[in-house]
C-alpha positions as CSV (number, residue, x, y, z in Angstrom):
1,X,251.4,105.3,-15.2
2,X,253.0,101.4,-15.1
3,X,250.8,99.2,-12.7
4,X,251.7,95.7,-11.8
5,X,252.2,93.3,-8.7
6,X,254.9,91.3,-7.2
7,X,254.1,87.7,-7.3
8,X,257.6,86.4,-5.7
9,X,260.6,87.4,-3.7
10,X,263.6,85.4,-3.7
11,X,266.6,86.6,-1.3
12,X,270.1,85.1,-0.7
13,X,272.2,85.5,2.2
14,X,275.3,84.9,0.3
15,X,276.6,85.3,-3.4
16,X,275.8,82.6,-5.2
17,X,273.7,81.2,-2.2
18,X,271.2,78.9,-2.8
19,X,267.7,81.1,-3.1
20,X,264.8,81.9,-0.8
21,X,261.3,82.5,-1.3
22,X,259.9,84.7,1.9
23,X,256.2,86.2,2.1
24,X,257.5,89.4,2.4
25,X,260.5,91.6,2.7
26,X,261.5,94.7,4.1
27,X,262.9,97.1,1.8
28,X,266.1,99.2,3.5
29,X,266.6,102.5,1.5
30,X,270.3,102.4,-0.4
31,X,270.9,99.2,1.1
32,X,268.5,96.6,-0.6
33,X,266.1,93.8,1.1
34,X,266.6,92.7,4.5
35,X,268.8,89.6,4.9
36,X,269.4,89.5,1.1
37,X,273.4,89.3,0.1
38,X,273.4,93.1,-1.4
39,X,272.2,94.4,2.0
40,X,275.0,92.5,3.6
41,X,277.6,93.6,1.1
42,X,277.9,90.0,-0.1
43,X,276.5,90.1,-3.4
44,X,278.2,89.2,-6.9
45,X,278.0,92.8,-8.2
46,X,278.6,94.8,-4.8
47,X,280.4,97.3,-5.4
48,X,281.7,99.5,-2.3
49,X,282.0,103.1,-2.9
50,X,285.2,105.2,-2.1
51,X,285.3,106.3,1.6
């Protein structure tokens, strides 16, 4: 089994968005971190899916 730790977490509320260290996160299943740009659909490589 692979064992290691997080030491950072760096969000970005838009693509290409300057970058933010936060404590902690909140991971949202299929969606990403909370107020990160790939949660918001903002990110460089979003990709929608077909309806």
């Amino acid at each position: 089994m692979w064992n290691g730790k997080v030491e950072l977490i760096y969000i970005a509320a838009a693509a290409q968005g300057p970058m933010q260290a936060v404590a902690e996160a909140v991971a949202i299943p299929g969606e990403g971190l909370a107020g990160d740009r790939y949660a918001l659909k903002l990110g460089t490589f979003y990709k929608p899916e077909p309806d």
